[in-house]
C-alpha positions in Angstrom: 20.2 -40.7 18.0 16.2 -39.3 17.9 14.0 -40.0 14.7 12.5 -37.2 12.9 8.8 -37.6 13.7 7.8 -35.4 10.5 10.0 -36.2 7.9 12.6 -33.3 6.0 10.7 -33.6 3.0 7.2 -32.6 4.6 9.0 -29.2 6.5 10.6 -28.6 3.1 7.6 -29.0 1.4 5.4 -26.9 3.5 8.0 -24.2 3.6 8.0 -23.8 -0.2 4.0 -24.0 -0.1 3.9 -21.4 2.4 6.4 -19.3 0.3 4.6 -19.9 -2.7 1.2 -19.1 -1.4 2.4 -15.8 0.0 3.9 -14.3 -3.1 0.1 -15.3 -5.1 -1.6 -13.7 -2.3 0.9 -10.8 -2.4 0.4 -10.6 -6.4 -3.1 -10.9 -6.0 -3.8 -7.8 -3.9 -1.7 -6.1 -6.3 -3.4 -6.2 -9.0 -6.3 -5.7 -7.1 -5.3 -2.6 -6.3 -4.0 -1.2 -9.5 -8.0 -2.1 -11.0 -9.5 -0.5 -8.0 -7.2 2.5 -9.2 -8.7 2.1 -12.5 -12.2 2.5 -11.6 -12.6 -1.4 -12.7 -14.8 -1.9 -9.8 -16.0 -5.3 -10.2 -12.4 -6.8 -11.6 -11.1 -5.3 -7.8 -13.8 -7.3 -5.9 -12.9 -10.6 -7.9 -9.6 -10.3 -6.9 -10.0 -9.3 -3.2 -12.5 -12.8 -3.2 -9.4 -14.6 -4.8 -7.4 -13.4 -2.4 -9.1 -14.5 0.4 -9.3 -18.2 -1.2 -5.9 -18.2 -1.6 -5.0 -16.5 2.2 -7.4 -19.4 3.5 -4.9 -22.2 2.6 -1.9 -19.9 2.9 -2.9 -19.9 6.8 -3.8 -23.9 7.0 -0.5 -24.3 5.5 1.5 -22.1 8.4 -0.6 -23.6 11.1 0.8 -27.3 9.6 4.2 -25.9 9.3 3.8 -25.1 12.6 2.9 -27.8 14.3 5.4 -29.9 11.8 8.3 -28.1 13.1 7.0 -28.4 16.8 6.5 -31.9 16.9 10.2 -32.2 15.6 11.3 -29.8 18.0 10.2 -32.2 20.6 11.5 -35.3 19.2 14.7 -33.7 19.4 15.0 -34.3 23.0 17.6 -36.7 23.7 16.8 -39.3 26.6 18.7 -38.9 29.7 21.6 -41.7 30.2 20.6 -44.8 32.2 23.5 -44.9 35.2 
């Protein structure tokens, strides 16, 4: 029986981050693009700059998914029997 290096509740939690920050990010642009087709220049640039800070963490958080889900990936492994 292997132990989970990175425990459930980490993966799970990074899941629902990554999930979360993808729909804000997804929102954002949006709206960003419903001012830029009002002519609200400057409310269109604010947004694209949010946007950006929330894509940042959005792409820290798949890159620790990532490696979360590798390093369990290889704990998996079971030893080979001693005969």
């Amino acid at each position: 029986m292997s132990r989970k290096i990175v425990p459930p509740r980490i993966v799970l939690l990074l899941t629902g981050l990554a999930l979360v920050l993808f729909l804000t990010v997804a929102v954002v642009l949006v709206v960003a693009a419903v001012l830029g087709a009002m002519e609200d220049e400057p409310g269109r640039r604010v947004l694209h700059w949010v946007a950006l800070g929330c894509g940042i963490p959005l792409a820290v958080d798949l890159i620790c998914l990532l490696l979360a889900l590798g390093i369990n990936s290889l704990s998996d492994t079971e030893p080979p029997d001693a005969e």
